[in-house]
N, CA and C atoms as a LAMMPS dump frame, in Angstrom:
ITEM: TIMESTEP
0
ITEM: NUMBER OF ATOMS
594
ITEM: BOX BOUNDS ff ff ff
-5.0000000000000000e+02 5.0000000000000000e+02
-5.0000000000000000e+02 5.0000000000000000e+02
-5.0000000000000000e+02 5.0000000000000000e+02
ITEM: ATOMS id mol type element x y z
1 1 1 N -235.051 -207.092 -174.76
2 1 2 C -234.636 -208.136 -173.827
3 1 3 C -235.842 -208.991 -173.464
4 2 1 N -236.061 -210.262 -173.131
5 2 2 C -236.633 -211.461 -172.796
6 2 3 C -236.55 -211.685 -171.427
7 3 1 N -237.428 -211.363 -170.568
8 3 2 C -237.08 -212.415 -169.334
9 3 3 C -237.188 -213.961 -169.657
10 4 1 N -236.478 -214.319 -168.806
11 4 2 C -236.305 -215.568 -169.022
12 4 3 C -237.197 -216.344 -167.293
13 5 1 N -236.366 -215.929 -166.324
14 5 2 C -237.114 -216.464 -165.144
15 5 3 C -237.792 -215.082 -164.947
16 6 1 N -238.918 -214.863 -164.211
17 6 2 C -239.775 -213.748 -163.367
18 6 3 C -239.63 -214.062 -162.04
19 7 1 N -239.455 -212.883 -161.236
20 7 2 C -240.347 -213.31 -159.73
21 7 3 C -241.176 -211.799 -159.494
22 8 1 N -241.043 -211.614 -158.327
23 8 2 C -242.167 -210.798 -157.807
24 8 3 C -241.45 -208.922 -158.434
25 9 1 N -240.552 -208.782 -158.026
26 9 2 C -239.733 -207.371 -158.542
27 9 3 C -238.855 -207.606 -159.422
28 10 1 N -237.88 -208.538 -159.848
29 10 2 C -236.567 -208.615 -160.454
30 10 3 C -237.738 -210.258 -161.535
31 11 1 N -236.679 -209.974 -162.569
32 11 2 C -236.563 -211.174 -163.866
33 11 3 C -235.62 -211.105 -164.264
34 12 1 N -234.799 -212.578 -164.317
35 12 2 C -233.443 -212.919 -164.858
36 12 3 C -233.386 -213.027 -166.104
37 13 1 N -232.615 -212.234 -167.461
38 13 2 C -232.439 -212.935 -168.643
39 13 3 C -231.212 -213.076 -169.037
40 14 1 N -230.519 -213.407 -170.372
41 14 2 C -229.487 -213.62 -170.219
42 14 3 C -228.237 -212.872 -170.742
43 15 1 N -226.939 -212.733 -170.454
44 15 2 C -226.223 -211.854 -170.244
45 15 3 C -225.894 -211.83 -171.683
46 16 1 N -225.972 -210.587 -172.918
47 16 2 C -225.942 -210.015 -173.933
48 16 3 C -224.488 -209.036 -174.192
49 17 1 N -224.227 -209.641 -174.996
50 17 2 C -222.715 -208.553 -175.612
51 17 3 C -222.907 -207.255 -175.011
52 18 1 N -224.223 -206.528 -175.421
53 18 2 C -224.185 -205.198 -174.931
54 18 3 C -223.946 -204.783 -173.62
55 19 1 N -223.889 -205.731 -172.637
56 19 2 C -224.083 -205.447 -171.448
57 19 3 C -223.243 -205.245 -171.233
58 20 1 N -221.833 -205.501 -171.639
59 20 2 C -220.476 -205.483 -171.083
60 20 3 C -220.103 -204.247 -171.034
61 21 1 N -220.988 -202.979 -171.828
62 21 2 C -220.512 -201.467 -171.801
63 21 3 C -221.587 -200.683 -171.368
64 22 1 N -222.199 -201.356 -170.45
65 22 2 C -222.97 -200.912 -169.938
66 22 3 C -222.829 -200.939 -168.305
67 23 1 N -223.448 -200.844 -167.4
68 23 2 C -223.207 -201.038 -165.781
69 23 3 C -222.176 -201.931 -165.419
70 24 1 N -222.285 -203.873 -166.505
71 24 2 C -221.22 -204.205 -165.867
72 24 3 C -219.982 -203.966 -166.186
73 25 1 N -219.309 -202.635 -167.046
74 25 2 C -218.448 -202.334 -166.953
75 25 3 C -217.916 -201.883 -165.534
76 26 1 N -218.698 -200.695 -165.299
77 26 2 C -218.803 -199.535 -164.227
78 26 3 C -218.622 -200.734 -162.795
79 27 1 N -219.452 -201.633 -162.688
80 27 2 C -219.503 -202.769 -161.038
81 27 3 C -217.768 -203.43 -161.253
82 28 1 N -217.851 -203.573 -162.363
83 28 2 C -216.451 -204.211 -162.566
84 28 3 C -215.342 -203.769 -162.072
85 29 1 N -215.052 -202.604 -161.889
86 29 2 C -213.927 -201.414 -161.886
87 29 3 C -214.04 -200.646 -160.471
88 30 1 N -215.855 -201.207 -159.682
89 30 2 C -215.788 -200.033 -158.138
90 30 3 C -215.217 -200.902 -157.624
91 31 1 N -214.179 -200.361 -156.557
92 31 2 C -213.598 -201.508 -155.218
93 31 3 C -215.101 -201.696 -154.616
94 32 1 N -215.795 -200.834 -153.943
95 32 2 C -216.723 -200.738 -153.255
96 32 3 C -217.707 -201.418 -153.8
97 33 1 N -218.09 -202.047 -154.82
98 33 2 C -218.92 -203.263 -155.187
99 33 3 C -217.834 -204.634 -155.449
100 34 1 N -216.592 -204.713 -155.679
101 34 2 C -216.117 -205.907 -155.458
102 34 3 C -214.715 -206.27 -154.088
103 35 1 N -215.166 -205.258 -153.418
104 35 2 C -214.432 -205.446 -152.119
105 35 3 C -214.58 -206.738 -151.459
106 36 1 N -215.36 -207.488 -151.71
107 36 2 C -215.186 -208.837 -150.788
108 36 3 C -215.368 -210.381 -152.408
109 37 1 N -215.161 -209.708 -153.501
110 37 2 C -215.505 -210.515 -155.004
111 37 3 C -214.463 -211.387 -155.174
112 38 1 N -214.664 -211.943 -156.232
113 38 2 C -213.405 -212.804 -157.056
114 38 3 C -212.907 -211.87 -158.04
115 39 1 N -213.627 -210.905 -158.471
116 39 2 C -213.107 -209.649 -159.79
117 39 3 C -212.274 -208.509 -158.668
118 40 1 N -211.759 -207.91 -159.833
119 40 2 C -211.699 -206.741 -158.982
120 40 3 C -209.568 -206.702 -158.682
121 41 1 N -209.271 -207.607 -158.632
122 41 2 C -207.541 -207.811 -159.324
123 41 3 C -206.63 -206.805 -159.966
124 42 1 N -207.448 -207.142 -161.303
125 42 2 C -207.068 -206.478 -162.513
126 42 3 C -208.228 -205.09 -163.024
127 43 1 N -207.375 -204.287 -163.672
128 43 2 C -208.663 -203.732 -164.046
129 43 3 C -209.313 -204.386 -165.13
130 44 1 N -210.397 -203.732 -165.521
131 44 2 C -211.199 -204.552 -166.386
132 44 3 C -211.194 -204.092 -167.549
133 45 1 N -210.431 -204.384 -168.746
134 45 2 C -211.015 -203.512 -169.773
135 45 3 C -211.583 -204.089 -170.722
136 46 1 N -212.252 -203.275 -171.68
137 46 2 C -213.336 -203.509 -172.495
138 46 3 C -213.093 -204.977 -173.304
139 47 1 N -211.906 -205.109 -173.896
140 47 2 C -211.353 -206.202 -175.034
141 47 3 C -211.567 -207.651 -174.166
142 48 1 N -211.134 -207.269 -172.815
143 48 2 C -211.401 -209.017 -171.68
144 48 3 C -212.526 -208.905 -171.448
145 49 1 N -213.303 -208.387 -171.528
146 49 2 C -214.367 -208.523 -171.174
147 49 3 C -215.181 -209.074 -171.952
148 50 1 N -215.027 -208.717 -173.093
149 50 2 C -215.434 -209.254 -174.778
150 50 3 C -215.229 -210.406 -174.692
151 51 1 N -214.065 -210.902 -174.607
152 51 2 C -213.25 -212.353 -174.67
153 51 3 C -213.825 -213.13 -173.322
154 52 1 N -213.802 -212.71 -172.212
155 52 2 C -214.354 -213.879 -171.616
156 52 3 C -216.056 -213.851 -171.521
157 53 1 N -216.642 -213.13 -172.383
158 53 2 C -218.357 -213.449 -172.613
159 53 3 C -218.391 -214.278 -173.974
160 54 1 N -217.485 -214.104 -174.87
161 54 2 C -217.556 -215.099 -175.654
162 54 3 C -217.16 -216.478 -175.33
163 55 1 N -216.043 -216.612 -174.191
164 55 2 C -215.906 -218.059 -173.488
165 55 3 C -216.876 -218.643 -172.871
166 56 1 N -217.453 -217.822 -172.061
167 56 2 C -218.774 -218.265 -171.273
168 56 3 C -220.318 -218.517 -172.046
169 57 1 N -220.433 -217.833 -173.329
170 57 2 C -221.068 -218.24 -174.145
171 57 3 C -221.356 -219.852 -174.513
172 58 1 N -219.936 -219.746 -174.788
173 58 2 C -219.863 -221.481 -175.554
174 58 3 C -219.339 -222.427 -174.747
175 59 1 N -219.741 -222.313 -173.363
176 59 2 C -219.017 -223.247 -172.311
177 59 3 C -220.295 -223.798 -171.546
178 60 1 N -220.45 -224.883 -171.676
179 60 2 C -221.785 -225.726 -171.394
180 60 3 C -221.787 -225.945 -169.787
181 61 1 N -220.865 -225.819 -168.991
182 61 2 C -220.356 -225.662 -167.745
183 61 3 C -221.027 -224.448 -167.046
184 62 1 N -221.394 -223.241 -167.871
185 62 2 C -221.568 -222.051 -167.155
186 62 3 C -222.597 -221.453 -167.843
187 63 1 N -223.22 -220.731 -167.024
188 63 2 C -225.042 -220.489 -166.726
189 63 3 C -224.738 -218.491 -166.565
190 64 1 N -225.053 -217.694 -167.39
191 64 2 C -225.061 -216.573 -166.654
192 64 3 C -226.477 -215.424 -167.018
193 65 1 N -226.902 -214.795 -166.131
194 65 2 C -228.402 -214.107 -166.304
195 65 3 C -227.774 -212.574 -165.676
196 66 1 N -228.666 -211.471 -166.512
197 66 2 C -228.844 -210.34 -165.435
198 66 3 C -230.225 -210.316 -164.701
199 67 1 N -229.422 -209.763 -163.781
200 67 2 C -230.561 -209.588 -162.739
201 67 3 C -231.374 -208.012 -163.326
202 68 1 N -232.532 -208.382 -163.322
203 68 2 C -233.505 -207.055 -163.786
204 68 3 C -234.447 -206.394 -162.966
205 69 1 N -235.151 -205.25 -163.086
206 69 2 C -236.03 -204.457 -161.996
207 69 3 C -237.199 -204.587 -162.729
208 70 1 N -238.531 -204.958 -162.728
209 70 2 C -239.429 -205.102 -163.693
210 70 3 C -240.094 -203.865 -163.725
211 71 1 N -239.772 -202.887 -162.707
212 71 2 C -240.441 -201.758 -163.355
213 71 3 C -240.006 -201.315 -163.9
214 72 1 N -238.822 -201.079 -164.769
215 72 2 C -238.184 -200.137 -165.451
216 72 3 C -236.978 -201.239 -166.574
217 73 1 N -236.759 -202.243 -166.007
218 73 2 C -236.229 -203.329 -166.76
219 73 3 C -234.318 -203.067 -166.604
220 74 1 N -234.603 -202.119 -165.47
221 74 2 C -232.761 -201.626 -165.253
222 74 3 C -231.568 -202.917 -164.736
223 75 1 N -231.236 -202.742 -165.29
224 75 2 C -229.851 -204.417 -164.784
225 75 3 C -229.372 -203.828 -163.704
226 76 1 N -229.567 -204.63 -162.46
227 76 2 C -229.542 -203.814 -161.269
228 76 3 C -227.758 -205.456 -160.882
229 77 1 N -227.471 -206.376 -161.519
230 77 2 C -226.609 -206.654 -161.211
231 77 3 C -226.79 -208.17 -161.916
232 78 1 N -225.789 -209.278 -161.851
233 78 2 C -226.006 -210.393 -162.026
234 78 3 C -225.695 -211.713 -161.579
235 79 1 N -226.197 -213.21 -162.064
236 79 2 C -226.109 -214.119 -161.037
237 79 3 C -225.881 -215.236 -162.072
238 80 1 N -225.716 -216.414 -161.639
239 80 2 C -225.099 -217.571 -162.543
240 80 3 C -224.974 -218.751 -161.792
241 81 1 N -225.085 -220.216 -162.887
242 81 2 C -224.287 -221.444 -162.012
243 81 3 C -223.125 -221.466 -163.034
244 82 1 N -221.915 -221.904 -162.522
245 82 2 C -220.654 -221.79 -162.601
246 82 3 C -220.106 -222.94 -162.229
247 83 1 N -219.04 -223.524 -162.893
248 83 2 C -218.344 -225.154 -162.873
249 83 3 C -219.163 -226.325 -162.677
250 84 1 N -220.278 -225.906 -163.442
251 84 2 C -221.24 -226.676 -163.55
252 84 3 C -220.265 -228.364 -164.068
253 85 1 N -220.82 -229.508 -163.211
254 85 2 C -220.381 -230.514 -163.131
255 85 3 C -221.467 -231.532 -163.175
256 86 1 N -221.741 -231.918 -164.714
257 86 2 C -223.075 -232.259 -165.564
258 86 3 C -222.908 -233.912 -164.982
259 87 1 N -221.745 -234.976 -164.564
260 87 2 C -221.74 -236.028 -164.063
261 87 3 C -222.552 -236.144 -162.322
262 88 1 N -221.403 -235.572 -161.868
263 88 2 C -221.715 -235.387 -159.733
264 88 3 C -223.121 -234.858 -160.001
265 89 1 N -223.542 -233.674 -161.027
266 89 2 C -224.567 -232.708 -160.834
267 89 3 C -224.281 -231.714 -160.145
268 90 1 N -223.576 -230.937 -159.798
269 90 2 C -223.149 -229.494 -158.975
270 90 3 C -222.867 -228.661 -159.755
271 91 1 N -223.328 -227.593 -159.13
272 91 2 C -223.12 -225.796 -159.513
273 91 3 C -222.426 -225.243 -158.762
274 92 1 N -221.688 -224.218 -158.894
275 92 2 C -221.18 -223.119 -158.131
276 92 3 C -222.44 -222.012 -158.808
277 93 1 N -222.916 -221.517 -157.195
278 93 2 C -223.896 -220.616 -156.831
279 93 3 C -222.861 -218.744 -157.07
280 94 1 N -223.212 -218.048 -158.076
281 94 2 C -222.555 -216.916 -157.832
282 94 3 C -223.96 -215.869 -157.781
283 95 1 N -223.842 -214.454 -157.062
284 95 2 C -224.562 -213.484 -157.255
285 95 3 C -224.154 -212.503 -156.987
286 96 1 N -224.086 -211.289 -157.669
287 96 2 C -223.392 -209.827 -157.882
288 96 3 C -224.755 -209.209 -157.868
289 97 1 N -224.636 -207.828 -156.828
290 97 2 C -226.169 -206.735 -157.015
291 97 3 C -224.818 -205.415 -156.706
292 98 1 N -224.483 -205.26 -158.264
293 98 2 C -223.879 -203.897 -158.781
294 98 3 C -224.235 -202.732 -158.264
295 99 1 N -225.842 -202.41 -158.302
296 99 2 C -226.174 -201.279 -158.151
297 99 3 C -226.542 -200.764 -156.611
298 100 1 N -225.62 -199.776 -155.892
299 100 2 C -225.74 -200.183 -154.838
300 100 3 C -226.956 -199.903 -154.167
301 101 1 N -227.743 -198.801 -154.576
302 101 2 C -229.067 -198.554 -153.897
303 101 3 C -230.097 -199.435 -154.202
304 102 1 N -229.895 -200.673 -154.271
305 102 2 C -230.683 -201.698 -154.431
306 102 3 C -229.956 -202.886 -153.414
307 103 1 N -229.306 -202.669 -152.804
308 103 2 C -228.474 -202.988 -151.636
309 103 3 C -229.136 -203.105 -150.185
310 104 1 N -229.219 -204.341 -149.62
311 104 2 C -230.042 -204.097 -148.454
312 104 3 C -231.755 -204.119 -148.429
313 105 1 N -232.227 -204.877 -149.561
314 105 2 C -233.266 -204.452 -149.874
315 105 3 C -234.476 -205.775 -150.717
316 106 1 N -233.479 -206.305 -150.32
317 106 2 C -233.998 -207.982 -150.269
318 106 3 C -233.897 -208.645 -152.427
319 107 1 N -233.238 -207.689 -153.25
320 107 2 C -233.34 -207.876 -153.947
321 107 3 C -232.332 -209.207 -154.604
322 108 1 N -231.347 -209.009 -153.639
323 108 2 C -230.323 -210.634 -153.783
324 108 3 C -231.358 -211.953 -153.542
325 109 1 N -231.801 -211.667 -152.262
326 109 2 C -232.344 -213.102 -151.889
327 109 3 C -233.689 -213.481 -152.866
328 110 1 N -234.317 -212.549 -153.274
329 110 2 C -235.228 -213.148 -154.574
330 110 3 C -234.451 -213.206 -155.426
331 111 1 N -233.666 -212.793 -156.189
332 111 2 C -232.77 -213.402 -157.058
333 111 3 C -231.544 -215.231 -156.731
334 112 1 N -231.56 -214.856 -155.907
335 112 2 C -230.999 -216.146 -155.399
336 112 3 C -232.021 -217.466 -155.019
337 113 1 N -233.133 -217.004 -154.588
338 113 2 C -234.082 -217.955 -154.844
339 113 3 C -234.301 -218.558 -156.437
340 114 1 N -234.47 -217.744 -157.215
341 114 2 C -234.746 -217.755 -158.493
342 114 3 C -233.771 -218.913 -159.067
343 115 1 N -232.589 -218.476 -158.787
344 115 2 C -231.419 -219.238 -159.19
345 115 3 C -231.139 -220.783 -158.759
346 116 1 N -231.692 -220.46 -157.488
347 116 2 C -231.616 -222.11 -156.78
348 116 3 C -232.586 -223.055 -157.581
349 117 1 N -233.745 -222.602 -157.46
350 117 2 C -234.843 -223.115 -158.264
351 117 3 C -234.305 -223.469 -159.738
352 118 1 N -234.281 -222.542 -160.519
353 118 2 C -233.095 -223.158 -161.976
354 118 3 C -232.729 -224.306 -162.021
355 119 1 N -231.288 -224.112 -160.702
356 119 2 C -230.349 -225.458 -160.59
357 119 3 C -231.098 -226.546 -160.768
358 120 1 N -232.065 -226.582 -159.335
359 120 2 C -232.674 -227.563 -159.21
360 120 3 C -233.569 -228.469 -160.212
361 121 1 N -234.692 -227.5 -160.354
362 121 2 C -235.6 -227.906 -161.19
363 121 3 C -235.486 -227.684 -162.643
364 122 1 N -234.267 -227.519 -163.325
365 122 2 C -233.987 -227.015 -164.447
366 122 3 C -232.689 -227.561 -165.589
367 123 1 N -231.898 -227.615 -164.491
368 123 2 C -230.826 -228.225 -164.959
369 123 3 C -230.383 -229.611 -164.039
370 124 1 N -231.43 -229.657 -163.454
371 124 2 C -231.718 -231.183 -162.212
372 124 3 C -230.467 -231.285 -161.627
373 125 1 N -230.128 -230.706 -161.193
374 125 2 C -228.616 -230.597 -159.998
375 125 3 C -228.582 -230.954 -158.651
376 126 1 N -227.486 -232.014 -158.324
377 126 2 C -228.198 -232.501 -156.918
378 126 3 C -227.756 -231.449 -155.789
379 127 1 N -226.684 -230.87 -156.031
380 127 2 C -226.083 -230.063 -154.943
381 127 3 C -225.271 -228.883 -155.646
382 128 1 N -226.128 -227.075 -155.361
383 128 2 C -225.347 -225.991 -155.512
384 128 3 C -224.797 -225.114 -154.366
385 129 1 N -223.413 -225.286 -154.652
386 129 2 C -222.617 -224.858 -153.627
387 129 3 C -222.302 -223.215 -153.853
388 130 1 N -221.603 -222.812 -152.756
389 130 2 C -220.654 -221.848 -153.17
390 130 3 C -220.067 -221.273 -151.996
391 131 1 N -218.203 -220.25 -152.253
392 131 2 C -218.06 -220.373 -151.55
393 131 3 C -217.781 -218.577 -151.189
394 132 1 N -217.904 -218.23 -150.153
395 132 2 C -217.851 -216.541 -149.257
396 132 3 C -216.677 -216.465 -148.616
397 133 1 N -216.298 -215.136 -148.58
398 133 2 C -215.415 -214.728 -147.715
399 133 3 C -215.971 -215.137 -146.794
400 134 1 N -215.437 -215.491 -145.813
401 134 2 C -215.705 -215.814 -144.503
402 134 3 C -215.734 -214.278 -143.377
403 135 1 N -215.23 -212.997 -144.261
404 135 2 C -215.211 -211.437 -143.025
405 135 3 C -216.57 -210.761 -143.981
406 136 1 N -217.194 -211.51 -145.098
407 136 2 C -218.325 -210.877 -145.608
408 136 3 C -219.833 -211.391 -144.273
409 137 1 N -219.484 -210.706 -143.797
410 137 2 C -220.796 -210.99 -142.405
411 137 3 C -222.262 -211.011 -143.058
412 138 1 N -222.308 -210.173 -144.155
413 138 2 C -223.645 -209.804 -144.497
414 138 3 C -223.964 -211.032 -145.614
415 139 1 N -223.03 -211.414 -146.237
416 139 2 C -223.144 -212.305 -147.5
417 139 3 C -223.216 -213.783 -146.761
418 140 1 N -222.552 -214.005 -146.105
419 140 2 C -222.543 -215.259 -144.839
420 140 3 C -223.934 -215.28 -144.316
421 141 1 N -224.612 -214.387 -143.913
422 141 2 C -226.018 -214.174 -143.019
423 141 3 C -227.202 -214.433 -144.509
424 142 1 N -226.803 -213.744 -145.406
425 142 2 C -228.043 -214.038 -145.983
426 142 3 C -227.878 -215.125 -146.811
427 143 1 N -226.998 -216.249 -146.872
428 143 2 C -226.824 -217.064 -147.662
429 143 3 C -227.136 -218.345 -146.576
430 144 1 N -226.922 -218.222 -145.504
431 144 2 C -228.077 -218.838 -144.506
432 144 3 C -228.957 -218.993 -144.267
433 145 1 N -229.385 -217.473 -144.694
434 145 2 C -230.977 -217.336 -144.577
435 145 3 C -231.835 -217.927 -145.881
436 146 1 N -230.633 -217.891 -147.037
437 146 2 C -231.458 -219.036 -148.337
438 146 3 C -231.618 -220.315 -148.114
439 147 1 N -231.063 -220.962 -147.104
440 147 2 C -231.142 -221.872 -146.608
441 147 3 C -229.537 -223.179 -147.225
442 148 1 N -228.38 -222.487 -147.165
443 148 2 C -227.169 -222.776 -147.086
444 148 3 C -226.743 -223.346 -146.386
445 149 1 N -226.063 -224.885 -146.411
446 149 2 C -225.44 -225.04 -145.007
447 149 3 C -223.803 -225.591 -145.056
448 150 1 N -223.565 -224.898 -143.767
449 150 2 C -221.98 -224.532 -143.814
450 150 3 C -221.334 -226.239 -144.225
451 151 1 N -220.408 -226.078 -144.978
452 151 2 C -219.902 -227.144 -145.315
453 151 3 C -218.158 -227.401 -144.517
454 152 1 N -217.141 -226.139 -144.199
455 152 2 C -216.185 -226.16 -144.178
456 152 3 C -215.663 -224.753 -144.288
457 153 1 N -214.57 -224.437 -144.17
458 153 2 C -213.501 -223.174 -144.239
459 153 3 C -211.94 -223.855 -144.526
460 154 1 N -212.076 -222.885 -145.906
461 154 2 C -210.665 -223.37 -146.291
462 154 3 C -209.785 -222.08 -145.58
463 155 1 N -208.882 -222.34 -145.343
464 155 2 C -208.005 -221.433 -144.737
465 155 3 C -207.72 -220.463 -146.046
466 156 1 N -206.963 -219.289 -145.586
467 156 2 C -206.374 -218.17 -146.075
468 156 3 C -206.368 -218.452 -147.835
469 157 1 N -207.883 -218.551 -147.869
470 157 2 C -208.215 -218.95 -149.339
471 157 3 C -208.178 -217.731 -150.63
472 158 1 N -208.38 -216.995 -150.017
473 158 2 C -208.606 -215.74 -150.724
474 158 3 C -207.804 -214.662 -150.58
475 159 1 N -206.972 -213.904 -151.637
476 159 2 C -206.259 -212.494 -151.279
477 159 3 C -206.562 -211.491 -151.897
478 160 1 N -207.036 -210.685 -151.049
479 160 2 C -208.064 -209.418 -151.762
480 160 3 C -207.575 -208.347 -150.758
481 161 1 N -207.293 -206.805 -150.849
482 161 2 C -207.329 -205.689 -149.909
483 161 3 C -206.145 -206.123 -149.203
484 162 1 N -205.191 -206.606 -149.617
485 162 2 C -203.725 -206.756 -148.78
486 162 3 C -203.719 -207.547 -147.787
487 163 1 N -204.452 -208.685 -147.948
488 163 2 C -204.358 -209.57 -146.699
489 163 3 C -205.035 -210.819 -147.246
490 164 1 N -204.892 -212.236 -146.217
491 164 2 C -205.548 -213.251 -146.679
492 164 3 C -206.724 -213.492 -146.036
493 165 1 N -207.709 -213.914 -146.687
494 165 2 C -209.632 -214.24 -146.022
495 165 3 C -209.394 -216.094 -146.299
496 166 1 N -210.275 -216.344 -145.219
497 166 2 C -210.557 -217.891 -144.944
498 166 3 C -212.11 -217.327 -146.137
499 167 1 N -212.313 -218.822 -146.387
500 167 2 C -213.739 -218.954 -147.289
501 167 3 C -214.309 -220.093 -146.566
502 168 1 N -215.62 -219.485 -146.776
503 168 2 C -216.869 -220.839 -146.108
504 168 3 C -217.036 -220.969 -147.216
505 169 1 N -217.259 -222.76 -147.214
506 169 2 C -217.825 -222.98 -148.519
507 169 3 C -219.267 -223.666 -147.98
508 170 1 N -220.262 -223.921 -148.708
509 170 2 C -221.955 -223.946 -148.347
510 170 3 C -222.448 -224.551 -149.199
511 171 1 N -223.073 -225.204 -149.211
512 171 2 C -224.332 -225.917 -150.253
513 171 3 C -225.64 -226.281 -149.74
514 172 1 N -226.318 -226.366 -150.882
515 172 2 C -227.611 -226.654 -150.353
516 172 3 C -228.145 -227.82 -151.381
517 173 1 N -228.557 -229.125 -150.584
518 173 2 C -229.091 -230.483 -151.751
519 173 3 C -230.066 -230.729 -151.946
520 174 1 N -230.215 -231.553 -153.222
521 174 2 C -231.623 -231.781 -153.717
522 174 3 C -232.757 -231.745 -152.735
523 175 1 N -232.168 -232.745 -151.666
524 175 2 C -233.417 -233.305 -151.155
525 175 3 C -233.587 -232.157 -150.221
526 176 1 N -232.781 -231.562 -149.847
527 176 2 C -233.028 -230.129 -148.866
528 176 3 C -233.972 -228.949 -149.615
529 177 1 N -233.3 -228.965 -150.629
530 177 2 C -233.97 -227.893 -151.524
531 177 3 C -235.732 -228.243 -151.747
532 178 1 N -235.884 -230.065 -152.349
533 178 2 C -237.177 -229.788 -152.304
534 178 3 C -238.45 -230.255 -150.625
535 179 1 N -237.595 -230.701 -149.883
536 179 2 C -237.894 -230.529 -148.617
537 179 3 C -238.461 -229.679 -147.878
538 180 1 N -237.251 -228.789 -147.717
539 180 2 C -237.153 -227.635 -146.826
540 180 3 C -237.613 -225.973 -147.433
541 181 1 N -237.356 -225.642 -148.796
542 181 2 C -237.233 -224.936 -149.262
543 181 3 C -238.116 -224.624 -150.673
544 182 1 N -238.617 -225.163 -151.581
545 182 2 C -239.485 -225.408 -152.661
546 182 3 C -241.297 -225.19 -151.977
547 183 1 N -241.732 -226.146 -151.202
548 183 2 C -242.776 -225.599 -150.076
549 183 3 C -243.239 -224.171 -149.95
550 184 1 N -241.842 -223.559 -149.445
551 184 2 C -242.321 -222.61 -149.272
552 184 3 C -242.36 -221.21 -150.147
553 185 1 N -240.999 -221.398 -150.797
554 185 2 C -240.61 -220.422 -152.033
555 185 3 C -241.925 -220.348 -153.087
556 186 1 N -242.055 -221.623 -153.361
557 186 2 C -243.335 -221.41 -154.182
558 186 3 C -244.821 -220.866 -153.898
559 187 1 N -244.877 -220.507 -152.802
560 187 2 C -245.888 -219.93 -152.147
561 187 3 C -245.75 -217.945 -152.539
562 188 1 N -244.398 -217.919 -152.45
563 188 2 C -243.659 -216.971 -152.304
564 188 3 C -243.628 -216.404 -153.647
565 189 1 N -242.869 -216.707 -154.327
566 189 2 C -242.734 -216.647 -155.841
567 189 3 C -242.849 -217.732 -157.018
568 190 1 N -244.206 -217.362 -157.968
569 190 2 C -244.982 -218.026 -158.858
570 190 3 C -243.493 -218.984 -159.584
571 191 1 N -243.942 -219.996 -159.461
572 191 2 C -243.235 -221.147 -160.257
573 191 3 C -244.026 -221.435 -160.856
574 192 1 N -243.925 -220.977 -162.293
575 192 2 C -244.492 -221.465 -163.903
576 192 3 C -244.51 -223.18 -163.83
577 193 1 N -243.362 -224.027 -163.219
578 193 2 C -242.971 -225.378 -163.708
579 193 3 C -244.232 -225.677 -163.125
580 194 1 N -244.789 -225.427 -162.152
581 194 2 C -245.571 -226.333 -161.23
582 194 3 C -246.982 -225.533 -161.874
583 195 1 N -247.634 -225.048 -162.889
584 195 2 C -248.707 -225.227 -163.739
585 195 3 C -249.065 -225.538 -164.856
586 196 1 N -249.948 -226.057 -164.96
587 196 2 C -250.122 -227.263 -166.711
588 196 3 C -250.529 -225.764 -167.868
589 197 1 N -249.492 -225.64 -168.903
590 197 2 C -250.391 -225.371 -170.007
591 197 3 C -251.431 -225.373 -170.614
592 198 1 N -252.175 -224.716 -171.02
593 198 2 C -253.397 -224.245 -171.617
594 198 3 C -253.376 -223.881 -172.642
């Protein structure tokens, strides 16, 4: 495997046939890792899973990486831009951390940094959104803390666990991103873009 982005503990590369029978089978199938997800419906089996990595392969719209542990190189979960909209410039912001003892432990929000940065400086995107359960308290809090800002709540958007969830939807824009947020991230975690070759 190749990293593709680095940061300080985790490197994103990109999501490989093999992976599909590997962990993200297993995240696919716990309620307890997609209790508040968009998966998690149907069960998952091996043949769809096949079929929609070969869609997402060849779909210029959609961006997908695993998230990695650099000491050991374990796919601790994964992240992506999604309905990518190459005219407006927008992403849908997604991030999955499968493994749960890596939960709570700041390993989303460097990965989600990572990802923002991408959008931005990578695929030059003016605005990546996305949208949360609105009863995910913890996913709401730290998607604030990436520096997200609330855009709206669609009503009874979502039906998951026998009931309907409102969704916040959130974005964060160019000029916010390199404003507010680039400053300091890069202090934080080494951005390759911003040094000259040798």
């Amino acid at each position: 495997h190749h990293p593709y982005i680095v940061g300080n503990r985790i490197y994103l590369r990109g999501f490989e046939k093999q992976d599909l029978s590997g962990n993200f089978f297993n995240w696919a199938n716990d309620p307890a890792v997609t209790h508040f997800l968009f998966m998690g419906s149907k069960p998952n089996i091996l043949e769809n899973l096949v079929e929609w990595y070969h869609t997402m392969r060849h779909d210029s719209t959609e961006v997908l990486f695993v998230i990695c542990d650099k000491r050991n190189n374990k796919p601790i979960g994964f992240c992506g831009m999604h309905r990518i909209e190459w005219i407006s410039r927008s992403g849908e912001y997604r991030i999955f951390i499968g493994e749960k003892n890596y939960w709570k432990h700041g390993y989303g929000q460097e990965a989600g940094k990572l990802l923002i940065r991408y959008g931005f400086e990578k695929l030059n995107l003016n605005k990546v959104w996305l949208s949360v359960n609105a009863d995910h308290i913890a996913g709401v809090k730290s998607y604030h803390k990436q520096g997200f800002v609330d855009e709206g709540v669609l009503r009874q958007e979502i039906y998951r666990n026998s009931k309907y969830y409102d969704a916040v939807r959130m974005s964060i824009l160019r000029d916010e991103y390199y404003t507010n947020l680039k400053p300091y991230w890069d202090k934080e975690l080494f951005n390759p873009s911003e040094q000259m070759p040798y």
